[in-house]
C-alpha positions in Angstrom: 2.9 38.3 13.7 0.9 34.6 13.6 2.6 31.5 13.3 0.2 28.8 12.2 0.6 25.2 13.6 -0.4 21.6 12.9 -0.9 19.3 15.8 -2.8 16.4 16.9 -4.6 17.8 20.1 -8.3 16.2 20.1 -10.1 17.6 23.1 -11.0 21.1 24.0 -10.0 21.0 27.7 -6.5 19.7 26.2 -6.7 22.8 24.2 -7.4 25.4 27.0 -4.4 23.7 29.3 -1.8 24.8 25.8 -3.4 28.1 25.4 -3.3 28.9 29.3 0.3 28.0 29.3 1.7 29.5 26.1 -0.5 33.0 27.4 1.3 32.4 30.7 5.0 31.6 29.5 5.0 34.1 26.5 4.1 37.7 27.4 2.3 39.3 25.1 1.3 36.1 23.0 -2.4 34.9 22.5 -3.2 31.5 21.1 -6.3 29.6 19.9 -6.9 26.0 18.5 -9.3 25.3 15.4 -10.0 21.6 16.3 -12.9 21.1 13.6 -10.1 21.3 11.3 -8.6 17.9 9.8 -4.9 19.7 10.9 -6.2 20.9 14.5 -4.8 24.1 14.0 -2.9 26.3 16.5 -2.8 29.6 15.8 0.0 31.5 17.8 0.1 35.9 17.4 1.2 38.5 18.8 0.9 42.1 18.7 4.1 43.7 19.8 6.8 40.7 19.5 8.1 38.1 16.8 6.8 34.5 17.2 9.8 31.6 18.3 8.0 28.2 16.6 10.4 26.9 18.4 9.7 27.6 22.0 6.2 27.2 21.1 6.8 23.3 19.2 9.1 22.8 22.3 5.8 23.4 24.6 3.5 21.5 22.8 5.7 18.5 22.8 6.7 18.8 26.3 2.5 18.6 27.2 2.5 15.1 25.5 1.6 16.5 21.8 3.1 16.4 18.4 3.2 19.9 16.4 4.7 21.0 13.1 4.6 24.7 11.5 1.8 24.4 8.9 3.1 26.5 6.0 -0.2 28.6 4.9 -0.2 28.9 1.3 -0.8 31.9 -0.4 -4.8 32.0 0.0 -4.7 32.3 3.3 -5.0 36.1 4.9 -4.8 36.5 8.7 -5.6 39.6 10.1 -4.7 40.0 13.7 -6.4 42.9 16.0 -7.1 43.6 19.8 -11.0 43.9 20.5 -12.2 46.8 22.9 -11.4 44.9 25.8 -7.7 43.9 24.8 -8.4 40.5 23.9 -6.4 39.4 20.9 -8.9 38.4 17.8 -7.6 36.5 14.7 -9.4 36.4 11.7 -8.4 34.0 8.8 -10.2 34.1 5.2 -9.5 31.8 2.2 -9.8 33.3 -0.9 -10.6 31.2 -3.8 -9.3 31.7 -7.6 -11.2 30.4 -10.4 -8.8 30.4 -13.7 -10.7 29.8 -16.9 
């Protein structure tokens, strides 16, 4: 499960202190920010459980940020996956279609 986030978080360190706490708060939940995108995308999965936005919007707002569930239109394909040393990896890929 990934549930895919828009929020105005700037700064990397900002970014570590939300992922540190959602990892810490949420067992079994890995997170990562995208802040070269114009949306500064948090990406929220996990493995085993389903994904409350809501306990994650709440969490994001109580650090002093705003955050809003970014509906991912239909190109978007995430693949979620634990790496060798159990580390949660999300891919994403946009796929393009040219109608003539």
């Amino acid at each position: 499960m990934v549930e895919v986030f828009k929020t105005n978080v700037k700064y990397q360190e900002e970014a570590a202190k939300i992922v540190d706490r959602i990892r810490m708060t949420f067992d079994g939940y890995d997170a990562n920010f995208d802040l070269e995108d114009c949306d500064k995308i948090l990406r929220v999965c996990s493995l085993t459980k389903n994904i409350d936005p809501n306990l994650i919007i709440r969490l994001v707002m109580e650090a002093g940020f705003s955050i809003e569930i970014l509906d991912e239109d239909m190109n978007t394909i995430s693949s979620v996956f634990s790496d060798i040393n159990g580390d949660l990896i999300i891919l994403t890929a946009s796929l393009s279609l040219l109608v003539l």
